[in-house]
N, C-alpha and C positions, 0 to 999 in steps of 0.2 A: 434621467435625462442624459444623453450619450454628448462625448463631449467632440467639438470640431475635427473632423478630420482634419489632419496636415501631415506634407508629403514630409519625406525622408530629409536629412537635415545633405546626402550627399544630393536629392534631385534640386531643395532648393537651392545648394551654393552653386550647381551647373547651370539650372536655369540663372542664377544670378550672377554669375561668371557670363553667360551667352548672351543676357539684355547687356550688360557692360559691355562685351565686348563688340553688341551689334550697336551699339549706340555710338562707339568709339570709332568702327569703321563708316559709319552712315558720316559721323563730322569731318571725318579725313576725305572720303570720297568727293561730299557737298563741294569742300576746300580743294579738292585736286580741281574738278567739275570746272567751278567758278576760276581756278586763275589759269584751267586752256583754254577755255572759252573767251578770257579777258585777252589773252596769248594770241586765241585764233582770229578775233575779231583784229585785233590790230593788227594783224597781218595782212587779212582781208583787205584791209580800209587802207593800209599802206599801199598795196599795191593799189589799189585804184586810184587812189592819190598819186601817185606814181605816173600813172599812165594818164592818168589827166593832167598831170604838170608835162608830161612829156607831146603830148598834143598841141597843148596848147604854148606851149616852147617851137614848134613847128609851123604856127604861124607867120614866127619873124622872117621863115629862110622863105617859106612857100607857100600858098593854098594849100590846105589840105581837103581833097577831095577822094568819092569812092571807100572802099574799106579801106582800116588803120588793122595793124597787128594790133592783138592787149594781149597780157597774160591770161592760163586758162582761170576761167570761172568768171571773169572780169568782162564786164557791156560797156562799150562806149558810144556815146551818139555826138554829131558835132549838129549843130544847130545853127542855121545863119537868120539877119536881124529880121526876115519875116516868118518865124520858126518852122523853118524846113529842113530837112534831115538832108544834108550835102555830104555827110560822113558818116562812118560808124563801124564797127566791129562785123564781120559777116553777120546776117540775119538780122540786124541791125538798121542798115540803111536805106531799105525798102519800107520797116518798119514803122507806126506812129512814133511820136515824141515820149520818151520814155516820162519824161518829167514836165512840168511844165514852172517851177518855182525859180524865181529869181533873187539873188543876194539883195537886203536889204541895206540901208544906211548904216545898220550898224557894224553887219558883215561886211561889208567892202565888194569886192570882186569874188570873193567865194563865198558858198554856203551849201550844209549838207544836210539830210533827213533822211528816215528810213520809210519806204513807202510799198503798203501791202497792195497788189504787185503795183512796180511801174509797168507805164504804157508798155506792153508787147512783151513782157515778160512774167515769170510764173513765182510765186511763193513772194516773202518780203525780202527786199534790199535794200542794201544800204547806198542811199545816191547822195554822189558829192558832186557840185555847176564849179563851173570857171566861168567869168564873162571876160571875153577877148574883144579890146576895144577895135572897131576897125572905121573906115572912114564911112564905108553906108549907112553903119550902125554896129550896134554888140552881137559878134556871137557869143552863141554859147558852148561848153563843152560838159554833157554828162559822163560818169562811170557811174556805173552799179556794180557793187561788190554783195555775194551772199551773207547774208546776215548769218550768223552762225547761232544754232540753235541751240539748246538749256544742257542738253547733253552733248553737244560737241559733234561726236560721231556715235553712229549704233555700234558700232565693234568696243570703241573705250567705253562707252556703260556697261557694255556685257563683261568685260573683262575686270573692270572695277566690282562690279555686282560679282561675278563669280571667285576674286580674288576675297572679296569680303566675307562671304559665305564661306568660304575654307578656313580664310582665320576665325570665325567664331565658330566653328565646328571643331577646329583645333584648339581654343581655347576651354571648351565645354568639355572635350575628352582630357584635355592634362588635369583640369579641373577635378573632372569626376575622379581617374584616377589618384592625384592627390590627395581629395577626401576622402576615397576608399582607403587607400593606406595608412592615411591618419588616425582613420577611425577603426581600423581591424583591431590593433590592442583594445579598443574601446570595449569590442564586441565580443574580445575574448574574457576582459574582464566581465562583464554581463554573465557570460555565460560561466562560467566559475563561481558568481555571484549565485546563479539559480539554483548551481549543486550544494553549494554550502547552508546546510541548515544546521537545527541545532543538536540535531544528532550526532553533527559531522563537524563541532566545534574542535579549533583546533589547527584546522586547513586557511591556509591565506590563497591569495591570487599573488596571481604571478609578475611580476615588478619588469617593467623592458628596462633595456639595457640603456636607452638614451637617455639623459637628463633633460628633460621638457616635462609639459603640462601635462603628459600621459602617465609618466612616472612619479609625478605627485600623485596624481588621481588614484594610483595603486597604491604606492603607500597612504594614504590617507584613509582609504579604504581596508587596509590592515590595521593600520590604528583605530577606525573604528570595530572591527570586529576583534582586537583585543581587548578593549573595553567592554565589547560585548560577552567575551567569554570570561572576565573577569565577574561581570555583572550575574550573569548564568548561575557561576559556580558559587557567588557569595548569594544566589536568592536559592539553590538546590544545598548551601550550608544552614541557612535560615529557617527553610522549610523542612528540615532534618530535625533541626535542634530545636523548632517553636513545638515539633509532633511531639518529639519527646519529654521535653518538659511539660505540655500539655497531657499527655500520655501517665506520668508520673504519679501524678496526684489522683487524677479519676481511678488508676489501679488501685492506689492506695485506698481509696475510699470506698470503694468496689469492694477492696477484699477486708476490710473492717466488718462493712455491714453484708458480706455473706457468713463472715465469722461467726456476726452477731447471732445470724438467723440460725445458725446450724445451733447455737445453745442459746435457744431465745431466754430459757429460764433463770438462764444463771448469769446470762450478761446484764452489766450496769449499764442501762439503755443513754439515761444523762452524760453519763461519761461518754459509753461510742459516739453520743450525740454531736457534744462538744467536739470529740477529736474530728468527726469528717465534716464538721463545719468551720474548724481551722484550717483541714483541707483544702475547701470549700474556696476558703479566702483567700490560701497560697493560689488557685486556681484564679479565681476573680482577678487577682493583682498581674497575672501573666494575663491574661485578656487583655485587661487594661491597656497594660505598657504594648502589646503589641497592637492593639489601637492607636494608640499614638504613635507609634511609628510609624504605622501605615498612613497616619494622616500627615504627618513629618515627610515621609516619601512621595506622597501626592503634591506634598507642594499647596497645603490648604493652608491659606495666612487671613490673618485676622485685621484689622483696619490696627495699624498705630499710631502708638500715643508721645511724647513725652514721657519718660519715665528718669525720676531721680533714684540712682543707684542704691545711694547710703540709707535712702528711707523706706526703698522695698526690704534692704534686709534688715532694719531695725523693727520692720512692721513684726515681719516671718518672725523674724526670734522671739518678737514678745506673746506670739499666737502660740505656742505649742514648747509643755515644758522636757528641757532634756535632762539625759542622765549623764552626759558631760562637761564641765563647766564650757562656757563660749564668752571670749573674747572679741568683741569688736574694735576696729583699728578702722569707724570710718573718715574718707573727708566730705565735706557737705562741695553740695555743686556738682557735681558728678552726675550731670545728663548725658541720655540717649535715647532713641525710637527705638521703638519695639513694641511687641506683645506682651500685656504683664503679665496673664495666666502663664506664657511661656518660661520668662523670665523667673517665674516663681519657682518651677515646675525644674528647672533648672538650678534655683538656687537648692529648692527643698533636698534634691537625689543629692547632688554636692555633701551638702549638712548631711542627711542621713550615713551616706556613706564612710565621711570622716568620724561623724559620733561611733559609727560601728567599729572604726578601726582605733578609734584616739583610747589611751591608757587614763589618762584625765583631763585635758582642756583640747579644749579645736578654738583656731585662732584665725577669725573673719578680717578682711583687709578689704577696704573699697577704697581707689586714690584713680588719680589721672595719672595717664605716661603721654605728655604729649599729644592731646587730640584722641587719644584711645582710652576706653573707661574700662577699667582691670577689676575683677572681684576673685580673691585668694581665698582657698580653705586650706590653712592647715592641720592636722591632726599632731599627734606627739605619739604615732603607734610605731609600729615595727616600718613603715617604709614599702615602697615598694621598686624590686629591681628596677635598674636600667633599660635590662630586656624583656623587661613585663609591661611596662609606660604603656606601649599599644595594644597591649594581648586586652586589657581590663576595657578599651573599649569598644571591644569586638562582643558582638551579640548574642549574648548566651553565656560569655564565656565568665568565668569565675575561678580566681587563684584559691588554692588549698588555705590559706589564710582566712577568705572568705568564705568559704563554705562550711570551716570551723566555728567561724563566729555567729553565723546567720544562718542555717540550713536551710530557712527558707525565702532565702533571695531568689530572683528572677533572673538575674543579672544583666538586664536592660536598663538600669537606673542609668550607669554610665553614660552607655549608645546614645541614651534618649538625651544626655546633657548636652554632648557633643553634637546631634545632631539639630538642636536646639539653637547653639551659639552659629552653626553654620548658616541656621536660616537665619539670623541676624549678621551675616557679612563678617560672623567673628573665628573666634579657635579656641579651643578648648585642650589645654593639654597637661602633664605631667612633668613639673620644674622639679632641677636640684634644690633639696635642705638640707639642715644639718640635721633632721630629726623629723622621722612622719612623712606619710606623703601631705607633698603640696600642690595642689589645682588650681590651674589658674587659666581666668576666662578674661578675653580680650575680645572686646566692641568696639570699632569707630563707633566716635560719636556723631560724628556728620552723618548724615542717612545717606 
């Protein structure tokens, strides 16, 4: 199933730069629009006001008859009390009655309306009456002023419209350029990304000079590809040293029983038998252990339990007899979760280990530090350096001490302990003594 297309991350911040910013000038515009409009009407309405108060102020001195001057744009019609047009603006007074409403009770003497058109005029206006009281009866005095329309004038929309259009044109290009600049290291890193494989470990990308989110993203990106080439090198160390010691035994066993064959008659078949089925089991044992690590590295866990410390190793000790004498030092109460198979499996490489190094006792220690559940082995053998602590649990690896005493170790007991206490949130390491090495594993007991 192919997954959604979506545009470019610099189309959609210009498209989303250009709605902002066309939504920004549409509100500005609306808001100029609305308050010349409010501007121009009042202007309008002023003046006609104006020239209706000035009319009808010109009764006191004289009749007004015939045409009145008005400002341009501005209609005035005077009306006397049997509504006949005696006055008005050219084209006006020949004209019908523009209006025919009268101020009510509540209005007084004036009142105003917009009327689509008045009598003898074209489009809507805004008509404001005076009634002038006279002795035959009221006249009346209309103005009409142009109503001003939603856009005011056709030249300010076009100009608004066409100033708006450039600002969000202009805002879409600073935009696009913007994102494009920000994101060229981006692209450069990508594409450095593509070259670098694992042939070509070794190579980082290239770190910009700014201090921002771009130059985190490269460094971060070097930090994971040294971890990567760390990982590389210790799985191309692994896979070196599992052939060879895998390698080892099957030769061995290979050239017994071609030995055999070449003097079938004189060889003591029991005996070759026996030796390549010791073989056989140095073999099996390295299988093993590197099964379990591959399960260890997969990250395969098993549901936990509760498990009391002092009583898994009281158990283990009493199941299998040593050729060491073993001391235990536990204290009771000493929980934790975990896997016991692991835990065992853990404790058992531990013991076997120290049994192979101790001169006469190994000395088991299970206590609490604080919220942390501690299990020590010590031996009473020879010790091991300072600068060896790490080297013994490295995979594969085995000090001359050990190889002396066991020739056929694996040397994954360690690896697998260490890696053990890791998947339990713990550490596994190598402490000063006065005498022997001493190992010691530390658990939170909270999960």
């Amino acid at each position: 199933m192919y997954g959604r297309r979506t545009w470019s991350i610099r189309v959609r911040m210009t498209v989303i730069a250009g709605t902002v910013a066309a939504l920004v000038c549409a509100v500005l515009i609306a808001m100029i629009i609305v308050g010349l409009r409010g501007r121009a009407s009042d202007y309008e309405r002023n003046k006609a006001l104006s020239t209706a108060l000035r009319v009808a102020e010109q009764f006191r001195y004289r009749p007004v008859r015939g045409e009145i001057g008005a400002p341009h744009g501005v209609d005035v019609q005077v009306l006397d009390a049997r509504n006949t047009v005696i006055a008005g603006t050219p084209g006006e007074v020949d004209g019908p009655p523009m209006a025919t409403f009268r101020p009510g009770v509540a209005t007084g003497f004036k009142d105003a309306q917009v009327l689509c058109p008045p009598g003898g005029l074209h489009g809507c206006r805004w008509v404001i009456e005076f009634s002038v009281h006279r002795p035959a009866g009221d006249w009346e005095v209309y103005a009409a002023a142009p109503n001003v329309p939603w856009y005011v004038n056709g030249g300010l929309i076009t100009f608004l419209v066409c100033s708006g259009l450039l600002l969000v044109l202009m805002a879409c290009l600073v935009t696009w350029r913007t994102v494009d600049g920000t994101l060229a290291p981006v692209d450069g890193i990508r594409r450095e990304l593509t070259e670098i494989t694992a042939s070509k470990s070794g190579r980082r990308v290239t770190v910009p000079g700014n201090r921002d989110e771009i130059r985190w993203l490269a460094e971060a990106v070097n930090a994971t590809l040294d971890r990567l080439d760390i990982a590389l090198a210790k799985q191309r160390s692994f896979t070196s040293d599992a052939s060879h010691d895998l390698r080892s035994p099957i030769a061995a066993a290979r050239t017994q029983l071609e030995e055999a064959l070449l003097y079938a008659d004189d060889v003591d078949w029991p005996r070759t038998a026996r030796t390549v089925l010791q073989t056989l089991d140095r073999l099996q044992a390295i299988v093993t252990d590197l099964l379990q690590l591959a399960r260890l590295d997969a990250g395969a866990w098993q549901e936990t339990e509760p498990i009391d410390l002092a009583a898994l190793v009281t158990i283990e000790l009493a199941r299998s007899d040593r050729s060491k004498r073993i001391v235990p030092h536990l204290q009771e109460g000493v929980q934790l979760h975990g896997d016991r198979l692991r835990l065992v499996r853990l404790f058992t490489n531990l013991l076997d280990n120290a049994e192979r190094h101790a001169e006469t006792r190994v000395d088991v220690t299970v206590r609490d530090e604080d919220g942390v559940a501690v299990l020590e082995v010590l031996d009473d053998g020879a010790g091991i350096a300072p600068e060896e602590r790490e080297v013994v649990f490295q995979r594969f690896a085995r000090l001359k001490a050990g190889k002396a005493r066991d020739a056929n170790g694996t040397g994954l007991g360690l690896p697998i302990a260490r890696e053990i206490a890791r998947a339990h949130g713990g550490t596994l390491k190598v402490e000063d003594s006065d005498r022997g090495a001493r190992f010691v594993l530390r658990i939170p007991r909270d999960p």
